[in-house]
C-alpha positions in Angstrom: 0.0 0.0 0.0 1.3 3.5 -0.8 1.7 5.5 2.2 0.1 8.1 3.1 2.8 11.1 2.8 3.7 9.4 -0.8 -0.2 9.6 -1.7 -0.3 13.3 -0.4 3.3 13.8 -2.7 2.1 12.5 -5.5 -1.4 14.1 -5.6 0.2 17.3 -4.7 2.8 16.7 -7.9 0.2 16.0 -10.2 -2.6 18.7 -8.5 0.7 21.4 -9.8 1.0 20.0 -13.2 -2.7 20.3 -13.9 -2.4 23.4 -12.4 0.4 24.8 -14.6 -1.4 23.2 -17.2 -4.5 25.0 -17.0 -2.9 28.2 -16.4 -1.0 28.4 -19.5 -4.4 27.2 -21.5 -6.6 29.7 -20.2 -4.5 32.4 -21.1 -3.9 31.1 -25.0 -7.7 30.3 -25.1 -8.8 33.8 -23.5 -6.3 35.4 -25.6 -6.6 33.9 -28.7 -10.2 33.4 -28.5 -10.4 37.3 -27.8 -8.4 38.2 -30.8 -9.8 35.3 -32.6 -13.2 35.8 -32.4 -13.9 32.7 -31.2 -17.0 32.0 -28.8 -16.1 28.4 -28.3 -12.4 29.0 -27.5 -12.8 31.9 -25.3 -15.4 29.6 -23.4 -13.0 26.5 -23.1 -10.4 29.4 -21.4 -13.2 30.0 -19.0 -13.6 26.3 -18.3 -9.8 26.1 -17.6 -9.8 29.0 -15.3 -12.9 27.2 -13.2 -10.3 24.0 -13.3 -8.0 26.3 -11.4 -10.0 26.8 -8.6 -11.1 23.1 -8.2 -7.7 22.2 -8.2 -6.0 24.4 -5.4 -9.1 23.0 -3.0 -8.4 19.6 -4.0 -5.0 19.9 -3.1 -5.7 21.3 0.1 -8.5 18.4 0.9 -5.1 15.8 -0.1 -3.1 17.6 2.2 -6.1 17.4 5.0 -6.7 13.4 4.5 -3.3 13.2 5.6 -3.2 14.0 8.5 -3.5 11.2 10.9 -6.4 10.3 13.4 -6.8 12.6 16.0 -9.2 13.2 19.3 -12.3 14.4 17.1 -11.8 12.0 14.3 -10.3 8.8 15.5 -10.6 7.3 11.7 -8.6 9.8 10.3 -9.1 12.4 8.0 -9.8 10.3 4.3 -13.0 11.3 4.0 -12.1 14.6 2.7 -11.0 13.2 -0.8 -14.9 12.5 -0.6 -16.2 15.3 -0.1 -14.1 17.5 -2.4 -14.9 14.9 -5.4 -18.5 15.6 -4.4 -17.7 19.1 -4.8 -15.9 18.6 -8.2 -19.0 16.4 -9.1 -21.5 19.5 -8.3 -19.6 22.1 -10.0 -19.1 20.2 -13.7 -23.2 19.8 -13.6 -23.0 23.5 -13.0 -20.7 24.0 -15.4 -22.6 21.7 -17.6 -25.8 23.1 -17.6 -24.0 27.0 -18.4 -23.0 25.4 -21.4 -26.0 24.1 -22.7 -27.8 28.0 -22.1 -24.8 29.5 -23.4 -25.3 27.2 -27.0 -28.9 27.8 -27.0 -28.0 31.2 -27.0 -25.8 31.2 -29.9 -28.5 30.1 -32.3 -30.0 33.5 -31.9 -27.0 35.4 -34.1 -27.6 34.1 -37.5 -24.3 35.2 -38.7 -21.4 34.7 -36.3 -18.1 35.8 -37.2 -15.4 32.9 -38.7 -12.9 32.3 -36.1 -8.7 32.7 -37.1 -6.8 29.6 -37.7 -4.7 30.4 -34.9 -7.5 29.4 -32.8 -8.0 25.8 -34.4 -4.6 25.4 -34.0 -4.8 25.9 -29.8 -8.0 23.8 -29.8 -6.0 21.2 -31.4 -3.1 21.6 -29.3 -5.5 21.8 -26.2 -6.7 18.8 -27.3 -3.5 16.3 -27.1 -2.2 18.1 -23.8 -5.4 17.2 -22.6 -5.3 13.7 -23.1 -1.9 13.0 -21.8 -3.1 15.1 -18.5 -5.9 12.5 -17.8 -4.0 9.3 -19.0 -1.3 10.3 -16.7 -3.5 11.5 -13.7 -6.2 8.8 -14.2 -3.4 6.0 -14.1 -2.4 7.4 -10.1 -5.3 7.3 -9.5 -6.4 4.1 -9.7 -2.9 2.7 -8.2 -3.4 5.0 -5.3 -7.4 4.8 -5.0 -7.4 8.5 -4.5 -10.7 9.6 -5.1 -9.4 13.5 -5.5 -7.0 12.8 -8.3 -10.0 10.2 -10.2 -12.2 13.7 -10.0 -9.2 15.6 -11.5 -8.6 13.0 -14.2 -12.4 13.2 -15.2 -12.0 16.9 -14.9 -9.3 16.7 -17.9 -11.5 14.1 -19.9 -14.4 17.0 -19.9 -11.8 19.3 -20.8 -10.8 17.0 -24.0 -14.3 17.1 -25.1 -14.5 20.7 -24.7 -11.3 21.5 -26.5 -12.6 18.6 -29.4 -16.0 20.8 -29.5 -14.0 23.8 -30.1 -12.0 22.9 -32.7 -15.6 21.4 -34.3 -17.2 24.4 -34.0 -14.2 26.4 -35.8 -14.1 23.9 -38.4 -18.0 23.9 -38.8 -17.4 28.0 -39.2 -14.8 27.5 -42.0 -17.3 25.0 -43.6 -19.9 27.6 -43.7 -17.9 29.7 -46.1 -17.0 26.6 -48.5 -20.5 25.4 -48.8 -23.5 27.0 -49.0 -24.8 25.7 -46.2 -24.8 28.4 -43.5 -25.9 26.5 -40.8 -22.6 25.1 -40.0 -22.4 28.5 -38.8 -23.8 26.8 -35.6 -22.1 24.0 -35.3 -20.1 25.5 -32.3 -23.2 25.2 -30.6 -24.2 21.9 -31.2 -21.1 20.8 -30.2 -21.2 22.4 -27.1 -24.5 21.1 -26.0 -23.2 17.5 -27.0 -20.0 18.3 -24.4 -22.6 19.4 -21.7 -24.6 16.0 -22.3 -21.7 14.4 -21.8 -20.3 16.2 -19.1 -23.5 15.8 -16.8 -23.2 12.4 -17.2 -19.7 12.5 -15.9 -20.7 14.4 -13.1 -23.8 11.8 -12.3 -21.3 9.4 -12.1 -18.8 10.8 -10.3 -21.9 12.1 -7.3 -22.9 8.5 -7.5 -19.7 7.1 -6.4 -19.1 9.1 -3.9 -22.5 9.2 -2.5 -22.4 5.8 -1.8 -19.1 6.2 0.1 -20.2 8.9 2.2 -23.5 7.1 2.8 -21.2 4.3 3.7 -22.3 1.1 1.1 -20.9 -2.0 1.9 -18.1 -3.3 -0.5 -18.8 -5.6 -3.1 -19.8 -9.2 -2.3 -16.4 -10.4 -4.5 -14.4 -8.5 -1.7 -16.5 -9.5 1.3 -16.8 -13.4 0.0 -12.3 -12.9 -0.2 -12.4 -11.2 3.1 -14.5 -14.4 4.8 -12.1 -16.8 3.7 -8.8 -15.1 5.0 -11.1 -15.5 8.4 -11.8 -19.1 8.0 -8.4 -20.0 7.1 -8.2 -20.3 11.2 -9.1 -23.3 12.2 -10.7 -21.5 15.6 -13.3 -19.6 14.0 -16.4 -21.9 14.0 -18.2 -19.8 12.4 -18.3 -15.7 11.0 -21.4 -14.0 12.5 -20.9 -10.5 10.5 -18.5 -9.3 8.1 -18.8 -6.0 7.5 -16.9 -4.0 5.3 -16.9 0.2 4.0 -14.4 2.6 2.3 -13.4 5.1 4.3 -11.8 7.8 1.9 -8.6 5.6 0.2 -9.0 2.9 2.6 -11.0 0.7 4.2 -12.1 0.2 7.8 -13.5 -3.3 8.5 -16.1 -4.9 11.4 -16.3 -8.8 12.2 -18.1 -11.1 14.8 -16.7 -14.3 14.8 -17.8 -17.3 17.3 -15.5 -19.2 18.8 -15.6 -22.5 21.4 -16.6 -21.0 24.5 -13.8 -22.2 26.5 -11.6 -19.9 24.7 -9.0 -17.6 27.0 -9.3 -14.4 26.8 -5.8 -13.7 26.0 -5.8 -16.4 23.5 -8.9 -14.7 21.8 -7.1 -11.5 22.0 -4.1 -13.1 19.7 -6.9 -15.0 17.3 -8.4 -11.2 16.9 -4.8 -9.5 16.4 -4.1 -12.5 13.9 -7.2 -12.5 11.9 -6.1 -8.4 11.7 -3.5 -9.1 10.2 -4.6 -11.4 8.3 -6.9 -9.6 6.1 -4.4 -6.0 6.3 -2.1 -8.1 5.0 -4.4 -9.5 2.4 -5.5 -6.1 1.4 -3.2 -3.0 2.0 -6.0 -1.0 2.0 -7.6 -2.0 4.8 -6.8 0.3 7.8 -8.5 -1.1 10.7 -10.5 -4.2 11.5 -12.7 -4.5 14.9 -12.7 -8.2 15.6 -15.9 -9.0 18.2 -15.5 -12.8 19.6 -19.2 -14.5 20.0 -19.0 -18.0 22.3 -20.0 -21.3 19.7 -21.4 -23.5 22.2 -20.2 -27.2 22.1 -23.2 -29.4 20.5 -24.7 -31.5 23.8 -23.7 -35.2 23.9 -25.6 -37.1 21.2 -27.4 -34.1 19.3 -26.6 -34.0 15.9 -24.6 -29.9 14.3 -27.1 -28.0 13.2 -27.0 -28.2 9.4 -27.9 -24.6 8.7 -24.9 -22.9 10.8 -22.0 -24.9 10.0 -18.4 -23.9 11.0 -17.4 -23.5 7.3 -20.3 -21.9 6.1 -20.2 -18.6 3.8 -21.0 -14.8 4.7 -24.1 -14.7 7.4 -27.7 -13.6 6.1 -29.6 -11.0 7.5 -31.5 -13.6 9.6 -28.4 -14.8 11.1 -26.9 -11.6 12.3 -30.3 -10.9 14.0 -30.2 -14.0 15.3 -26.3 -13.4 16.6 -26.7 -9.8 17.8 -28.8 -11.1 20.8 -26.5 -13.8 21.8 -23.3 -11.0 22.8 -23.6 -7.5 24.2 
């Protein structure tokens, strides 16, 4: 697992380069667009200028997931990678739905003016910094399941179809004066709303995600079915009561009831819980703490036959079972 200081290095390396990267876009697109007379180009500077201010918070929210668990939040601080991709999420369906009333808009001028070819050529160029931005940023991310740089990575792959709408729409324009068809006039528009379409979409996903972390959804079965057979690799665990399991920011924080014969020492249910800890951490990096609760297995009376529907060995407990569990331990 990467640390945590190397997480907050990287993110902050890459949160500069897309800053740098932005800033020197926004002021060809706002320049050249200006002098350019292009609508869609001066509009993609805007966008870049916005992608400023999303990333100095989200470097600040990578520096605040660093820190470690303190007093007030005694699971650490990851959640705040949440929070500002929710935030990031909010503002491209903003951002989004500015776009689709600012190409609405357009249609009202029936003759626009035709863009230079100076600003087809920074669309274009827009374009291929763009994509190595979000191959380069969207490849950390998923080694480092950061959360912040994923939102940063989309981020770039809205600005790719922004720039490619640009340079569409400037092409559309210079079609409108080799064919008689004038409404290619517009196609800057269309192109736009086609971006904010996609866009929104983006941003659904992205709110999605992380609404499901911060309303704390269980991992995926896969991951809890892997998790449950770490546990019963040891031989003492009878049977597993609850396996719980949510992200918490970049990692994960885990909660298991496990029954055990009821002669069991404390101390040696102490090492069984430590073990099965490490277990699983050890199994997953990303784990960053497990709460291990013993239950007591009673020992079957003399001649009764196991009951067939809780056996030692058997898979992840149902919802009836942990109702039937959470009554038998404090």
């Amino acid at each position: 697992m990467v640390e945590d200081r190397t997480r907050a290095r990287i993110e902050a390396h890459l949160g500069i380069l897309s800053a740098v990267g932005n800033a020197f876009l926004a002021l060809l697109k706002l320049g050249l667009g200006w002098a350019g007379q292009s609508r869609a180009l001066f509009s993609d500077g805007i966008h870049n200028v916005a992608d400023l201010l999303v990333g100095g918070v989200g470097a600040l929210s990578a520096r605040v997931a660093e820190k470690p668990p303190d007093e007030d939040h005694p699971y650490g601080h990851g959640k705040a990678e949440v929070l500002v991709a929710a935030g990031v999420a909010a503002f491209l369906g903003v951002l989004a739905l500015l776009l689709v009333a600012q190409g609405i808009a357009s249609f009202g001028n029936p003759e626009p003016p035709i863009p230079s070819w100076e600003t087809l050529a920074a669309a274009l160029f827009s374009l291929v910094l763009k994509v190595i931005l979000y191959r380069t940023t969207i490849r950390e991310a998923e080694r480092l399941s950061s959360y912040a740089l994923r939102a940063v990575a989309l981020d770039h792959r809205s600005d790719i179809w922004s720039s490619l709408a640009a340079a569409s729409g400037i092409l559309g324009s210079y079609l409108a004066c080799a064919t008689p068809y004038a409404w290619f006039r517009h196609a800057d528009a269309v192109g736009s709303i086609v971006v904010a379409v996609l866009i929104l979409h983006m941003a659904y996903d992205l709110l999605r995600e992380t609404g499901d972390i911060l309303m704390e959804r269980t991992l995926p079965s896969e991951t809890l079915e892997r998790y449950a057979q770490v546990v019963r690799s040891f031989p003492e665990v009878r049977h597993i009561d609850r396996l719980r399991a949510r992200t918490h920011g970049h990692y994960i924080l885990v909660d298991l009831r496990i029954a055990v014969d009821e002669d069991l020492t404390v101390a040696q249910g102490h090492e069984l819980g430590r073990a099965v800890k490490d277990a699983l951490i050890a199994g997953d990096p990303r784990i960053r703490e497990v709460l291990v609760h013993l239950n007591p297995y009673p020992r079957p009376a003399a001649g009764s036959i196991p009951d067939a529907g809780r056996p030692a060995t058997s898979g992840l407990p149902r919802a009836e079972d942990e109702r039937e569990t959470s009554g038998r331990s404090p």
